[in-house]
N, C-alpha and C positions, 0 to 999 in steps of 0.2 A: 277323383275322376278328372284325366288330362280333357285338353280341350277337343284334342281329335274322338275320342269317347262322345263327349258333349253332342261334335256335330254330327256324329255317324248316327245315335239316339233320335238327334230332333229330326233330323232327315226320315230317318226310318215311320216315327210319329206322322211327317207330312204325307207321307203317304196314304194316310190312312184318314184324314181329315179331307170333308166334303164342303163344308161351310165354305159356300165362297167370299161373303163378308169379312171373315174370319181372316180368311187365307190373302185378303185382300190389304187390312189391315198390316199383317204378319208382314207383305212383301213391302209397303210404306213405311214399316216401322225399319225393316230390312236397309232401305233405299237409304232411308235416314241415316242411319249408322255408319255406311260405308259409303257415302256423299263425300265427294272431294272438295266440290266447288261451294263456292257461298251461295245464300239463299238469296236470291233478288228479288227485292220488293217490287210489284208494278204500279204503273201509277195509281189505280183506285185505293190498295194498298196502304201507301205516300197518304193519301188524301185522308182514307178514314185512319189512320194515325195519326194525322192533324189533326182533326176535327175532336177525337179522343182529347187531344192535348188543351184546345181550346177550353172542351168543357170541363176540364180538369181545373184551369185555373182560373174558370168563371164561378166555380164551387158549385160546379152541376154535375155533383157525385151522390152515391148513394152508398149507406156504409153496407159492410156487409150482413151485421147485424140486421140490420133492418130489411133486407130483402130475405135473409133467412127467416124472419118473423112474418112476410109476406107470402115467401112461399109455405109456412107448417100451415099456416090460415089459410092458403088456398087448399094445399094435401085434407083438410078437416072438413073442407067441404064437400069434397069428394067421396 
């Protein structure tokens, strides 16, 4: 299946799709892909990637392990 195939199918598909969540998604993921320009961070952005980085190398991490063991013990409670 060539690509012009491909996008006459999805096109045809959108049409028929109501989900606006969905279709909202679909047009972000869209935006994403065919984006020319770089993404620029703003400053809160800047900020909480510092802040990230500090706690990083004050060893104010948590492994993954272990919040997975926190979240099956929270899901068990429920």
């Amino acid at each position: 299946m060539g690509t012009v195939e491909l996008k006459h199918i999805i096109a045809e598909h959108l049409t028929h799709i109501e989900d606006k969540s969905f279709l909202q998604d679909l047009k972000n993921l869209l935006e994403s892909k065919v984006a020319s320009e770089t993404y620029t961070l703003d400053d809160f952005e800047k900020e909480r990637i510092q802040m990230a980085r500090e706690q990083v190398k004050k060893g104010e991490t948590i492994s993954n392990e272990k919040i997975h063991h926190q979240v099956q013990k929270w899901f068990d409670t429920k």
